[in-house]
GUZANU-48030 format. One record per residue (C-alpha): residue in three letters; x, z, y. Coordinates in steps of 0.1 Angstrom, whole numbers, padded with zeros to 4 digits, always signed. Layout:
BEGIN
ALAXZY/...
***
This chain:
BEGIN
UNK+0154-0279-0316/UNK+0115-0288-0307/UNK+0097-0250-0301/UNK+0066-0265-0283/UNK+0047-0286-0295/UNK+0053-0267-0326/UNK+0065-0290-0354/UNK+0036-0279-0380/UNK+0010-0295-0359/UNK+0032-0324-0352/UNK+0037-0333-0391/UNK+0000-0327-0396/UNK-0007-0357-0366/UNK+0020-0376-0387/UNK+0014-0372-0421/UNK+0047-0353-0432/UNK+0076-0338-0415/UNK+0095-0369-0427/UNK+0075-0393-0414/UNK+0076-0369-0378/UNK+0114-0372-0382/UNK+0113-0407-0377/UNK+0091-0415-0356/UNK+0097-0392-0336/UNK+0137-0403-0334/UNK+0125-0443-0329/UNK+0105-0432-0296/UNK+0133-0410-0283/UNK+0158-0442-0285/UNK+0133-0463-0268/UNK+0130-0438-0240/UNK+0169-0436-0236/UNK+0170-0475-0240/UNK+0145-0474-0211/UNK+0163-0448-0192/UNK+0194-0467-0190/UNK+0180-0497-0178/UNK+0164-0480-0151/UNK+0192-0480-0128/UNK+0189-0460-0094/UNK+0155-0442-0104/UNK+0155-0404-0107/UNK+0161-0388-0143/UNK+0132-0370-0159/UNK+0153-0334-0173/UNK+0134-0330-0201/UNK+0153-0345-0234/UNK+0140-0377-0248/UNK+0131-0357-0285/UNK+0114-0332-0266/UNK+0092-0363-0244/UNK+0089-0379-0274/UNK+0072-0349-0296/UNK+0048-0346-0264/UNK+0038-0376-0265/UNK+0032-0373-0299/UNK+0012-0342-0299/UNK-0009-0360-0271/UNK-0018-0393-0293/UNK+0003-0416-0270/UNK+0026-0420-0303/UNK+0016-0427-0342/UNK+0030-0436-0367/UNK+0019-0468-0389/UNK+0029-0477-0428/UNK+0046-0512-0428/
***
C-alpha cells in the first residue's frame, strides 16, 4: 500500500482515484519492463508502484483521455 505520496493528492493530480489506479499500474509495468531489460545494472529497492506514484506526484507522469 502507497502511504507517501498520499493517495488523496495523487487522485486530485489525476482526476479520480480510478483514473490514479491505472495510470499509475501502466507506469509501474513499464518500469518493471525496463528493469528486466536492464541486465547487469544495480536494482533501485524501492517498488515500481511506489516509483511510479512519485513520479506522479512530481508531474513526470499524467494521465491523458484517449
Amino acid at each position: 500500500m502507497i502511504h507517501e505520496p498520499p493517495i488523496d493528492e495523487l487522485a486530485k493530480k489525476v482526476g479520480s482515484k480510478y483514473a490514479l489506479c491505472i495510470v499509475a499500474a501502466k507506469r509501474a509495468r513499464q518500469l518493471l519492463d525496463y528493469s528486466s531489460n536492464q541486465v547487469g545494472k544495480d536494482q533501485k529497492t524501492d517498488k515500481p508502484l511506489s516509483l511510479a506514484a512519485v513520479e506522479i506526484q512530481e508531474g513526470k507522469v499524467t494521465a491523458t483521455k484517449f
